[in-house]
N, C-alpha and C positions, 0 to 999 in steps of 0.2 A: 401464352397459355389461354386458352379458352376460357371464358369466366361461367361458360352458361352452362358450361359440364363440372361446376363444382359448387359444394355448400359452404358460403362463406362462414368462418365460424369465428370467435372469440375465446375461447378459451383451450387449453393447452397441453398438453401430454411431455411429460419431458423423459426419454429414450435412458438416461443415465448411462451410466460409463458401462463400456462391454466388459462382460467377465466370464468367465464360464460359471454356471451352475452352481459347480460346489468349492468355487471360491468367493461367490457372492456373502456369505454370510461373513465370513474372516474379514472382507475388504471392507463389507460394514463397521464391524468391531472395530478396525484401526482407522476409520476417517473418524467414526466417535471420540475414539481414545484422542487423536490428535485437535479433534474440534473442542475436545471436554480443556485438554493441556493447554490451548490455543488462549479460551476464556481464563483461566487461573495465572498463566503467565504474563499476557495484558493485564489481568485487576490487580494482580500482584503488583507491577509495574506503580499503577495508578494509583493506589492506596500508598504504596513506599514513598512515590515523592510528595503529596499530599502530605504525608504523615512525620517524615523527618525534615528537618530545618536546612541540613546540610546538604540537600538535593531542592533547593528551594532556586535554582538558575535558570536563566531561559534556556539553554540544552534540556535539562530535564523537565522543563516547562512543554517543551516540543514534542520530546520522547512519549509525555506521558499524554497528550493529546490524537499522538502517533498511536499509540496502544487504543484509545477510548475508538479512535476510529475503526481500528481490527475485532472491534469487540462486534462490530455490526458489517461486518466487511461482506457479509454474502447475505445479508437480507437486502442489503441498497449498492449490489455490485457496482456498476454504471459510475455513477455519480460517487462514493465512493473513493474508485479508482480512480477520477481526474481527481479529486480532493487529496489524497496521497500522491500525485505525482506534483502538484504546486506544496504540498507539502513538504515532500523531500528535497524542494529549492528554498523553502522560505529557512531548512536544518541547517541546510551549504551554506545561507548567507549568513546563518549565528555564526558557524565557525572560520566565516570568514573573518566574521569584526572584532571574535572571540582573541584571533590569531594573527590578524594583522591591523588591526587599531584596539589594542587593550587597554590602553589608558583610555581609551573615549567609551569603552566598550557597555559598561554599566547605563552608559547614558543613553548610549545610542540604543541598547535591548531595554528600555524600561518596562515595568510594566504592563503599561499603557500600550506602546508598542508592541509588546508580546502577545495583548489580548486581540490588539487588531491585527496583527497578520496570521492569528490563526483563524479569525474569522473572516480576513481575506482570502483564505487557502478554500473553507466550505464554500462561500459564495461563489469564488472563482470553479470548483470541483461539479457546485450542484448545475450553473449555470452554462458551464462546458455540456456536459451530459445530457441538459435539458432539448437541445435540438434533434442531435441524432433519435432521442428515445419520442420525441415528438412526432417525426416523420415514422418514423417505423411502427410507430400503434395510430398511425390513419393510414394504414394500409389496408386490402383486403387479403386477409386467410382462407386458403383453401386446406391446408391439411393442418393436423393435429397435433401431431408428432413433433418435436424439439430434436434436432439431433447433438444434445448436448448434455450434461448435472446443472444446466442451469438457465436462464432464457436469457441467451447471448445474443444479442442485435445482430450481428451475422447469423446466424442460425435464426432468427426468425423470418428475416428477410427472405430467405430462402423459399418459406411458407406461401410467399404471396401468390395470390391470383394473377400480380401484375409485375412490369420488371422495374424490379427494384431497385436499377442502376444507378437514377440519380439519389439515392437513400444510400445507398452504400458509398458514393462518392463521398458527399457529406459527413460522413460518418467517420468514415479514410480523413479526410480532410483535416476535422477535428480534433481526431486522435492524432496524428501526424504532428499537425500545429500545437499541442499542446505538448505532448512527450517529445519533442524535437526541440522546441524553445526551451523548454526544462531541462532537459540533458544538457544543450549548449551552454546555457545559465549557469546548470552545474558544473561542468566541465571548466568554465569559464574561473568561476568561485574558486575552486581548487589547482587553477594556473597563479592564482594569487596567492593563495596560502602556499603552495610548492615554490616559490620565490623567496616568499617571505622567512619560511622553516630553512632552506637551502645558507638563508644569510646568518642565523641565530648563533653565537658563538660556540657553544660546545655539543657534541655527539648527545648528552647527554636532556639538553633540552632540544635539540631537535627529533631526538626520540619521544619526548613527554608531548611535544606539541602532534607528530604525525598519529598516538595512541589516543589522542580524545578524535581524531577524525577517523578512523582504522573502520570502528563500528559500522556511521554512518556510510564511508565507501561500498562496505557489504551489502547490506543492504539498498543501495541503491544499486549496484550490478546486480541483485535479485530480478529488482521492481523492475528496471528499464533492459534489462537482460532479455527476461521472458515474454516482457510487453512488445518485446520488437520482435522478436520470435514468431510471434502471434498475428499481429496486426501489418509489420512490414514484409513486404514481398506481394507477389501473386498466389491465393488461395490456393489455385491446381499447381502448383508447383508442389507443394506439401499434400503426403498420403492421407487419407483417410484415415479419420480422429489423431492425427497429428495434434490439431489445435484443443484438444480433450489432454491429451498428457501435458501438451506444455500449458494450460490452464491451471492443473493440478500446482504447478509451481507458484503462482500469484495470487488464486484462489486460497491453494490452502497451506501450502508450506510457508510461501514469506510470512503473512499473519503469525504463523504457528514458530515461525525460525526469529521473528526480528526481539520476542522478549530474549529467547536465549542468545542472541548479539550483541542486545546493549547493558548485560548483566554478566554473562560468563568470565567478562576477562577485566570485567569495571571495580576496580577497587573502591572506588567511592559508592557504587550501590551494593557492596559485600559488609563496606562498613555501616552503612544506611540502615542494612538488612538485621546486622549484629547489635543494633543501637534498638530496632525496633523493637525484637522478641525479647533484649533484657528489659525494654519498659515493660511490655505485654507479660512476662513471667513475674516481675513486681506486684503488675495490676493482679495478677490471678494469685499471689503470695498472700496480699493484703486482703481477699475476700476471707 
């Protein structure tokens, strides 16, 4: 591309999702409705275990870290998303110690423990991110236009004045190595517990043991579903705005789907829930 037939620019125009006309206003309405449900189901989340005793474990110590992150999930995409995907290994490894060292289990999740591998998860997340999004804003801009709902490193790349290959490499690289090592980790984690629940004497308690991971599974076939959808393969192999609908799914549905995963079928955050609103109807009895 010729540099000398363009106005290098810095700031950005973002194309948004195609719709027709006179479906644009409706499609508004339901990304709000879902973005509005998104926020109250995370704080929900976050408030309930905060707030009851009986939800005081490192699982819901994760979950509910899990949530606080979804609550900013498309203002800090990027970074972000590598932070949820070491995330969603550091969940696999509770329920691995959860499930197959329970007597050590208490000891091995303390506290202490729990506060730093979730601040290993941001550090590892912001610091992943931090390369790709470095080479890609010292690039030069020639047009304006985002062809995306959001400034996605691929789609700005696209922008540049110059070729961006080795940017995109890196990029590929990073996301690859990180959601690759994670999946296997995870994958790995869950060859352990699948041993372990296989050997447990009754139908009965290998049912209760496969129901505290069920959730987590889901959600993680969300996350690394859509993220490989996306990022693995060759761009021209996939149609135009391909990568715009399956966006929609990790951008805005998992945020918006994973409170109602780890509460719809969760008896201990139904009884959490039940224990809350009789204090809360006390408190407002006694005024």
């Amino acid at each position: 591309m010729d540099q000398l037939n363009h106005t290098w620019t810095q700031s950005f125009l973002l194309a948004g999702f195609p719709a027709p006309s006179t479906l644009r206003p409706l499609a508004f309405l339901g990304t709000l409705c879902i973005y509005l449900l998104t926020l109250a189901g995370n704080l929900f989340i976050i408030v309930l275990v905060q707030a009851d005793a009986g939800l005081s474990t490192p699982m819901y110590f994760f979950i509910s870290v899990l949530s606080f992150l979804e609550l900013w999930y498309l203002y800090v995409f990027h970074s972000l998303g590598m932070t949820e995907c070491y995330l969603l290994g550091v969940m696999a490894l509770d329920r691995y110690l959860a499930i197959c060292r329970p007597l050590h289990y208490h000891a091995l999740m303390s506290r202490k423990v729990q506060l730093w591998l979730a601040g290993a998860t941001w550090v590892a997340g912001f610091s992943a991110a931090l390369a790709p999004a470095s080479l890609t804003a010292s690039l030069p801009f020639c047009f304006r236009e985002v062809a995306h709902y959001f400034c996605d490193l691929a789609s700005l790349m696209r922008l540049a004045c110059v070729d961006p290959g080795w940017n995109a490499r890196v990029h590929g690289t990073v996301i690859g190595v990180a959601t690759g090592c994670n999946f296997v980790f995870i994958l790995g984690l869950y060859g352990g517990i699948l041993r372990a629940v296989l050997k447990l004497p009754s139908a009965g308690s290998r049912a209760k043991a496969f129901s505290t991971c069920s959730s987590h599974v889901t959600v993680v076939a969300l996350f690394f579903g859509s993220a490989f959808m996306v990022y693995v393969g060759p761009p021209k192999s996939r149609s135009k705005g391909t990568d715009m609908h399956i966006a929609l799914v990790y951008a805005i549905l998992t945020p918006f789907l994973n409170p109602i995963v780890y509460t719809l079928r969760n008896k201990e955050v139904k009884d959490a829930f039940r224990r809350f609103t009789q204090r809360i109807r006390a408190m407002l009895k006694g005024l």
